[in-house]
C-alpha positions as CSV (number, residue, x, y, z in Angstrom):
1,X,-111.0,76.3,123.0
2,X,-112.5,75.5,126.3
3,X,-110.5,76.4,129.8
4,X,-110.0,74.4,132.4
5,X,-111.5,74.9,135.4
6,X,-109.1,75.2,138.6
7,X,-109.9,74.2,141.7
8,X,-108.1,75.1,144.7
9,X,-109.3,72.7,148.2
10,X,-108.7,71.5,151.2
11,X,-108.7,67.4,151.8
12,X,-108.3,65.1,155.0
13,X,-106.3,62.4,154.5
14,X,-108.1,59.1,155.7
15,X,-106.7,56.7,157.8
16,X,-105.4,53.5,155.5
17,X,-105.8,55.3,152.1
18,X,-103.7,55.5,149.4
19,X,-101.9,58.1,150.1
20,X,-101.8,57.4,153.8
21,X,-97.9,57.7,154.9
22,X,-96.4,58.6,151.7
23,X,-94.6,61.4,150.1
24,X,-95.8,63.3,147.7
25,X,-93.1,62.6,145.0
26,X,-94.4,58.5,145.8
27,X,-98.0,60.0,145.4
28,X,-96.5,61.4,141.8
29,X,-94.8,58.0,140.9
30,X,-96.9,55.5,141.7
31,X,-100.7,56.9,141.6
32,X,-99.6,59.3,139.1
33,X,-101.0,62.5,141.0
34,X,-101.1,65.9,138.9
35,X,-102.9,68.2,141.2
36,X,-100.3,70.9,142.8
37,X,-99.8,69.7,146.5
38,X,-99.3,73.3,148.0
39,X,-99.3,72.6,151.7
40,X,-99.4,70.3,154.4
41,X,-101.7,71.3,158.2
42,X,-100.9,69.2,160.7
43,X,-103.5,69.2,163.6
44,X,-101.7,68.4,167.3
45,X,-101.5,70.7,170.0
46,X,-101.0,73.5,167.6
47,X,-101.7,73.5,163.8
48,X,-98.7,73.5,161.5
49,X,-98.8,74.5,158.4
50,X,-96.1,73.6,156.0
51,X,-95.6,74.9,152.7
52,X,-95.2,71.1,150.2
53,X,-92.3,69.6,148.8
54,X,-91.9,66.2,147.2
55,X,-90.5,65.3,149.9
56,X,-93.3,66.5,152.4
57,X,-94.8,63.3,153.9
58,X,-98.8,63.0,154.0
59,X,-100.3,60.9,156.9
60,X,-104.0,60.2,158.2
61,X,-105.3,63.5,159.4
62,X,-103.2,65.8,157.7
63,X,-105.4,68.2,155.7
64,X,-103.7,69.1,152.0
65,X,-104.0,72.0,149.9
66,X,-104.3,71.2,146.5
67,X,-104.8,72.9,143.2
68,X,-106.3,71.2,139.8
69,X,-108.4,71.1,137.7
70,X,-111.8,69.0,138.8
71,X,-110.8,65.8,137.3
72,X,-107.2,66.0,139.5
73,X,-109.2,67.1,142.4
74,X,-111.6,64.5,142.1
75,X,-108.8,61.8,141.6
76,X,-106.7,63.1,144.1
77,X,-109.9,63.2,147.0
78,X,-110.4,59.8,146.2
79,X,-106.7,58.4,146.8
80,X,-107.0,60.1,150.2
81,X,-110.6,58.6,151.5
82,X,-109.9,54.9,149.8
């Protein structure tokens, strides 16, 4: 049997893309997202860092850290830059 890979990475959230103002449980329901959402970084006058919840909302210019394998990654990088 052949292991998955995990990946664990860091991916800006793009202005007007899918997951652009959403929570992560609506990520879950309606694009069906299965990479582990660990945190959120907010960039303002200071970073914040904020550990993810379903609940956790993700808006343009938030950076996420994510774990998955590469197909979740790859999925989940292009629901945040389309």
């Amino acid at each position: 049997t052949e292991e998955a890979e995990i990946r664990l990475v860091e991916i800006e959230i793009k202005p007007d893309s899918e997951i652009d103002n959403i929570t992560i449980s609506e990520a879950v329901k309606k694009h069906g997202v299965e990479s582990l959402i660990i945190s959120v970084i907010e960039k303002g006058e200071k970073i914040s860092v904020k550990k993810a919840s379903g609940g956790t909302h993700m808006r343009a210019g938030h950076k996420i850290i994510a774990i998955g394998t590469e197909d979740q990654i790859k999925y989940l990088t292009n629901l945040a830059s389309s």
